[in-house]
TITOR-452171 format. One line per 2 residues: number of its first residue (from 0); their letters; for each residue x, z negated, y of C-alpha. Coordinates in steps of 0.05 Angstrom, whole numbers, plus 5000, padded with zeros to 4 digits. Each point is the difference from the previous one (the first is absolute). Layout:
# TITOR-452171
NUM) a) X/Z/Y; ...
***
This chain:
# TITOR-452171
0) xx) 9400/7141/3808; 5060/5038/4959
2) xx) 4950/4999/4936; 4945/5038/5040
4) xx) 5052/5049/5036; 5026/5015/4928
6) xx) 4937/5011/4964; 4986/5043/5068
8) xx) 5058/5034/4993; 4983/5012/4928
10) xx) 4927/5031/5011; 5029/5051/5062
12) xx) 5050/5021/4947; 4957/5012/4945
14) xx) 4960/5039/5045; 5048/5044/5022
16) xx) 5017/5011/4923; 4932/5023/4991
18) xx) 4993/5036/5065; 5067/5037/4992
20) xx) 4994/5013/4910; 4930/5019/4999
22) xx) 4978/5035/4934; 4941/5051/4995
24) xx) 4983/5040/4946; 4952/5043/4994
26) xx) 4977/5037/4941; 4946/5052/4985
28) xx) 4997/5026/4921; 4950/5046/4968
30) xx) 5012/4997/4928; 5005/5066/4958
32) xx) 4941/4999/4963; 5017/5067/4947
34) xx) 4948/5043/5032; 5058/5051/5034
36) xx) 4973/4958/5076; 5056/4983/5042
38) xx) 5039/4929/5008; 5032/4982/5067
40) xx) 5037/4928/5019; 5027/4978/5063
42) xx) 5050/4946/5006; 5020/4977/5073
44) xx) 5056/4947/5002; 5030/4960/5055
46) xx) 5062/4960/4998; 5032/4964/5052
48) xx) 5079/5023/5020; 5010/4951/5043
50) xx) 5002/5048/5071; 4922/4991/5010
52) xx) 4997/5071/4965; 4959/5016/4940
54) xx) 5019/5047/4937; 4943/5036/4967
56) xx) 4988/5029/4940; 4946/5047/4987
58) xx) 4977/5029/4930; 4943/5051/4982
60) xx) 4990/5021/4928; 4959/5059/4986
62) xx) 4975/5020/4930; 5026/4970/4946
64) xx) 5024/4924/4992; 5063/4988/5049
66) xx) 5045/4947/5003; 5046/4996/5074
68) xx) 5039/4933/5023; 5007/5004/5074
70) xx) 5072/4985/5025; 5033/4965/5053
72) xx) 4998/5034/5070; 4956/5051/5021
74) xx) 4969/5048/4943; 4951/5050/4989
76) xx) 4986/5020/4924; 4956/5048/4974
78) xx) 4975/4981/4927; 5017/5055/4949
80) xx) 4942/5043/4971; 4972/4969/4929
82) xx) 5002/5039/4949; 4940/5039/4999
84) xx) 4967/5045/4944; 4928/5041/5020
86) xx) 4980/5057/4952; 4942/5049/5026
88) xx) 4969/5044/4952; 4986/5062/5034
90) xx) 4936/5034/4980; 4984/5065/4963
92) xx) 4935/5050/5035; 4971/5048/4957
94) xx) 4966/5065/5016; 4928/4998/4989
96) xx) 4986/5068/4968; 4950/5043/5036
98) xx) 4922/5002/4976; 4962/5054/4996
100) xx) 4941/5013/5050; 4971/5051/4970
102) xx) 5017/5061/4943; 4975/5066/4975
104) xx) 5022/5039/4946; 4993/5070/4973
106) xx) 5014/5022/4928; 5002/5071/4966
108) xx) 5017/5045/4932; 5002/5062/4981
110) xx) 5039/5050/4959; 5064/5034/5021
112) xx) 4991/5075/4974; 5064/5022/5049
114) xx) 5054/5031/4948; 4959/4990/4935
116) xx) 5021/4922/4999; 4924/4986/4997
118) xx) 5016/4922/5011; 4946/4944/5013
120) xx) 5010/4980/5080; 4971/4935/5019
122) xx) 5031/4961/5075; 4967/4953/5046
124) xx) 5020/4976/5064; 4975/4924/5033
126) xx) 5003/5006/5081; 5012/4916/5024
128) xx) 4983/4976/5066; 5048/4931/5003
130) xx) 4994/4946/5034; 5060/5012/5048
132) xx) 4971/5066/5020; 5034/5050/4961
134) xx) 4978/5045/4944; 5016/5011/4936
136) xx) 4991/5055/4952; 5020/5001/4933
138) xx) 5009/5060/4956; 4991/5002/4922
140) xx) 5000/5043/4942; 4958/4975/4956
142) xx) 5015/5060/4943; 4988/4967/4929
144) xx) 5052/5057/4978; 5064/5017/5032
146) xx) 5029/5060/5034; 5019/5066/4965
148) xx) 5024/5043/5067; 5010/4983/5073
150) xx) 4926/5025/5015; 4977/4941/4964
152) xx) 5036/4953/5048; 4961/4966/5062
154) xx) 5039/5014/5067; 4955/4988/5054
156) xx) 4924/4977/5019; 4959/5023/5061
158) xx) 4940/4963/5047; 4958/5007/5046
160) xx) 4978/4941/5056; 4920/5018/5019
162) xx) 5012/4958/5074; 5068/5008/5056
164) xx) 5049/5024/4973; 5052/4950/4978
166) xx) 5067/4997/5030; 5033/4970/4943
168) xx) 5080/4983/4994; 5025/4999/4929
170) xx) 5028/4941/4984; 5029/5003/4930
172) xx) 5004/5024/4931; 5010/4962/4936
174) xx) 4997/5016/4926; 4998/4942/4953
176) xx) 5047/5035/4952; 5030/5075/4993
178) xx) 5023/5028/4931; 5026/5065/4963
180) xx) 4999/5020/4931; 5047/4946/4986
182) xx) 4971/4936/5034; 4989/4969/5066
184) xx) 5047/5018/5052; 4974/4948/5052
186) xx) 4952/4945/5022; 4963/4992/5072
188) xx) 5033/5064/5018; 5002/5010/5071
190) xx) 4955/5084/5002; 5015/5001/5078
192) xx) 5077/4986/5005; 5017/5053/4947
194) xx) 4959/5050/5039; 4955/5014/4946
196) xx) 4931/4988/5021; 4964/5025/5059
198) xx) 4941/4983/5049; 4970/5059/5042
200) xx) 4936/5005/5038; 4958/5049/5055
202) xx) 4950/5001/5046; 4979/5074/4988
204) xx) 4927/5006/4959; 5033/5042/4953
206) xx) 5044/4943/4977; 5078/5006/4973
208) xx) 4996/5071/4965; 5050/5005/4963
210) xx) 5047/5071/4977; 4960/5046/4974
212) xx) 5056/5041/4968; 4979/4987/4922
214) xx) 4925/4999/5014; 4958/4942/4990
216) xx) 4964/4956/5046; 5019/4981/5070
218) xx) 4998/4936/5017; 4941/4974/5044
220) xx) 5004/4927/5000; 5032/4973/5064
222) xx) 5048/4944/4978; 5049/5011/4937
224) xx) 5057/4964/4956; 5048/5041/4958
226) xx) 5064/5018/4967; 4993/5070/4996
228) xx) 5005/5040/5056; 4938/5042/4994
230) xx) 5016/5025/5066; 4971/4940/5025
232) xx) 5053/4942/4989; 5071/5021/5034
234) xx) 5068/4976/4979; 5024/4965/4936
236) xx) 5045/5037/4951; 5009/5017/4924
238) xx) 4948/5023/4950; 4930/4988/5037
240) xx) 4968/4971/4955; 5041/4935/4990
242) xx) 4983/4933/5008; 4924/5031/4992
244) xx) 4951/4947/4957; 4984/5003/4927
246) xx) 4987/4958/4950; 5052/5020/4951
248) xx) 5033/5051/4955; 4956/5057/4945
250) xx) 5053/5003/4941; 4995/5076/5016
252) xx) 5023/4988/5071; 5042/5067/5023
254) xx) 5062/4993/5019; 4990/5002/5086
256) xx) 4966/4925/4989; 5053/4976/4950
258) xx) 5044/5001/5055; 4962/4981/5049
260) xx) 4994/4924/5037; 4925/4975/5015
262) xx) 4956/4942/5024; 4973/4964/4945
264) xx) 4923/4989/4997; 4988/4991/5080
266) xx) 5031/4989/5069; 4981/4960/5070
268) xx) 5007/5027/5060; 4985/4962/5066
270) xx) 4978/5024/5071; 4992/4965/5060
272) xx) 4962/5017/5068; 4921/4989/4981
274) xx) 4963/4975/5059; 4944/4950/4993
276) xx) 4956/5057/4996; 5017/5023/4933
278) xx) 4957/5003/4942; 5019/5005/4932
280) xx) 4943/5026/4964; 5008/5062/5049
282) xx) 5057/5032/4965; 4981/5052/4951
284) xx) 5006/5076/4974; 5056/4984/4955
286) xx) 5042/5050/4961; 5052/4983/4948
288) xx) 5056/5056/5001; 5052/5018/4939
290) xx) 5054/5030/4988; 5046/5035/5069
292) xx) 4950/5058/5024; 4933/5000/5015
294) xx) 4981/5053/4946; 5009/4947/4947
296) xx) 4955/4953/4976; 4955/4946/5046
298) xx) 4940/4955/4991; 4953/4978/5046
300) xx) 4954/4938/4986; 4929/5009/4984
302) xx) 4946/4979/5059; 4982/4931/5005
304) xx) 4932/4999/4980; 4951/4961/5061
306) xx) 4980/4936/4974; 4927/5003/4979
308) xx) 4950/4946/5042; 4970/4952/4952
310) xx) 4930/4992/5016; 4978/4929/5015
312) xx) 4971/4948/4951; 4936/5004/5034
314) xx) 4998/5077/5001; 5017/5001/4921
316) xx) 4938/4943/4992; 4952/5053/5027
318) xx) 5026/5060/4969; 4985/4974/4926
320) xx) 4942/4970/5033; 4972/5064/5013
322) xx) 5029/5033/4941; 4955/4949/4959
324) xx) 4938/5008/5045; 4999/5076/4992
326) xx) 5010/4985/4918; 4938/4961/4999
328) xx) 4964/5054/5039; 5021/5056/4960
330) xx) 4982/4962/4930; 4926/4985/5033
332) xx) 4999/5067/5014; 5019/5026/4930
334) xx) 4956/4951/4968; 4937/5023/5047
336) xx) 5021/5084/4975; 5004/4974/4931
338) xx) 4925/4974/5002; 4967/5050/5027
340) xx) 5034/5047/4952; 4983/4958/4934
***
C-alpha cells in the first residue's frame, strides 16, 4: 500500500510539473529569398514563474534577416529594418517632332534695278501645315551672289488666304544663324524676343497698304512678315533693314551692310490658331519685298501653270488609230489622181 501511494504521489507530482512549466513555442519564418520581398518571424514564448502567471515574448522582423532573443518577463520587440538597397531607373520621354500634313511653296527672281545695284534677286518661301496644328513659314534668300546695298536685303514677304480669313497668333521667330562682315554673331536666334520681326494682317480687300511716301507699290496682300517697317510692321528699333535675309556678302558691299547684322540664308516663323477648316494649298499671291520702303525692289512668283489632263490610254489608241486610217485613205486617194493623170 505505501509503494502504490508513492508511485501515486509521484504521477500527481509530475503532473503538476507539467501542468504548472508548460512550454510552447511557436514559430512562423519566411526566409529572405534576395528578390527585395519582405521576411517576417514571430516567436511567442511561455515560461512558468511559479505564481500561475505567464511571461511572453513577442518578436516580428520585417525586411531584412533579424535576429531578437526574447527575455524574461513581459516583452514586446520590434525587429529592426534589414538593410535594404532598391535602385529605380527613372525613364527619359522624348518629344515626337511634328509631321507635316500638307505644304506649298512659292519661289521667285528678278533683278533689283533700285540705286543702279542691278543685283540678281532670287527668295522662296515654304508655308507648313504640322501636325500639331500650327503653321510654319519659312523665308529664304536663295541669291547665288551676295548683297551690295540694303535694297538688296529681304525684309519681309506678303500672302494672301483665298477662304476665311485666318485669325492667326504668331508664335515665334528663329534664325538658324546671324552674321556681319566679320562672322556669325549667333545661332537659333530668338527674331521675336529682340523685337525684330513682325506679323501683321487685315480684313479690308485692299489688303495692308503700306506708306506711300517714296512711291512704289502698296501692299495688297492681306497677311505679312517683316523687319522693315514699310508702314506696315510697327515697333522695333535701329537701322530697318537689320536682321533682313541674304545669302551673304558682294566683295563690293557699301559700307551701310558692312555694318550691318543679318539672318543667314532663311528663318521659321510659327503661327497658331488654324481651324480644321484650313487649307493649305489656298494661300497664294505672294510678294517678296527688299530693302526698307516700298519703292525698292520686289518680286512676285510667276503663275502656276494648270496641270494639263492626260488623255486616257484608250483615247490615245484611237487617235493614232484614226490618224493611220485617214493615211491609208489619203495614199488611195493619191494613188487613184496619179492614174488617171498618167
Amino acid at each position: 500500500m505505501s509503494a502504490k501511494f508513492s508511485k501515486l504521489l509521484f504521477n500527481v507530482s509530475i503532473a503538476s510539473f507539467v501542468s504548472i512549466s508548460s512550454l510552447a513555442i511557436t514559430t512562423s519564418a519566411f526566409a529572405a529569398n534576395g528578390n527585395d520581398k519582405n521576411n517576417s518571424t514571430t516567436t511567442t514564448s511561455s515560461t512558468g514563474n511559479g505564481n500561475g502567471k505567464g511571461n511572453s515574448s513577442t518578436t516580428t522582423g520585417s525586411t531584412g534577416s533579424t535576429s531578437t532573443t526574447g527575455s524574461t518577463g513581459s516583452t514586446s520587440t520590434t525587429g529592426s529594418t534589414g538593410s535594404t538597397s532598391t535602385t529605380g531607373s527613372t525613364g527619359s520621354t522624348t518629344a515626337t517632332a511634328p509631321t507635316s500634313k500638307g505644304s506649298t511653296s512659292f519661289s521667285a527672281t528678278g533683278i533689283n534695278t533700285y540705286n543702279g545695284t542691278n543685283s540678281a534677286l532670287s527668295a522662296s518661301v515654304v508655308f507648313d501645315y504640322l501636325s500639331n496644328g500650327t503653321l510654319a513659314v519659312t523665308l529664304s534668300n536663295t541669291a547665288l551672289n551676295g548683297i551690295k546695298d540694303p535694297s538688296d536685303v529681304l525684309t519681309s514677304v506678303f500672302w494672301d488666304y483665298a477662304g476665311s480669313p485666318l485669325n492667326l497668333s504668331f508664335l515665334s521667330a528663329t534664325a538658324p544663324t546671324t552674321f556681319n562682315a566679320s562672322g556669325t554673331i549667333g545661332t537659333n536666334v530668338d527674331l521675336k524676343a529682340i523685337n525684330e520681326w513682325k506679323y501683321e494682317s487685315i480684313t479690308s480687300a485692299t489688303g495692308l497698304g503700306g506708306d506711300m511716301t517714296s512711291g512704289g507699290t502698296a501692299v495688297s496682300q492681306k497677311y505679312g512678315l517683316g523687319t522693315a517697317g514699310l508702314g506696315i510692321f510697327q515697333g522695333g528699333g535701329g537701322q530697318q533693314f537689320n536682321y533682313g535675309v541674304i545669302s551673304g556678302y558682294s566683295s563690293n558691299a557699301n559700307n551701310p551692310v558692312k555694318t550691318g547684322t543679318f539672318v543667314k540664308d532663311s528663318a521659321t516663323f510659327l503661327f497658331s490658331g488654324l481651324t480644321s477648316s484650313f487649307d493649305i494649298t489656298k494661300i497664294g499671291n505672294v510678294r517678296f519685298q527688299y530693302g526698307t520702303n516700298l519703292a525698292e525692289a520686289y518680286i512676285v512668283p510667276k503663275p502656276k501653270e494648270p496641270k494639263r489632263k492626260v488623255p486616257e490610254p484608250g483615247v490615245n489608241a484611237a487617235l493614232a488609230f484614226m490618224a493611220v486610217g485617214g493615211l491609208i485613205k489619203l495614199n488611195k486617194k493619191t494613188t487613184k489622181i496619179l492614174k488617171q493623170l498618167s
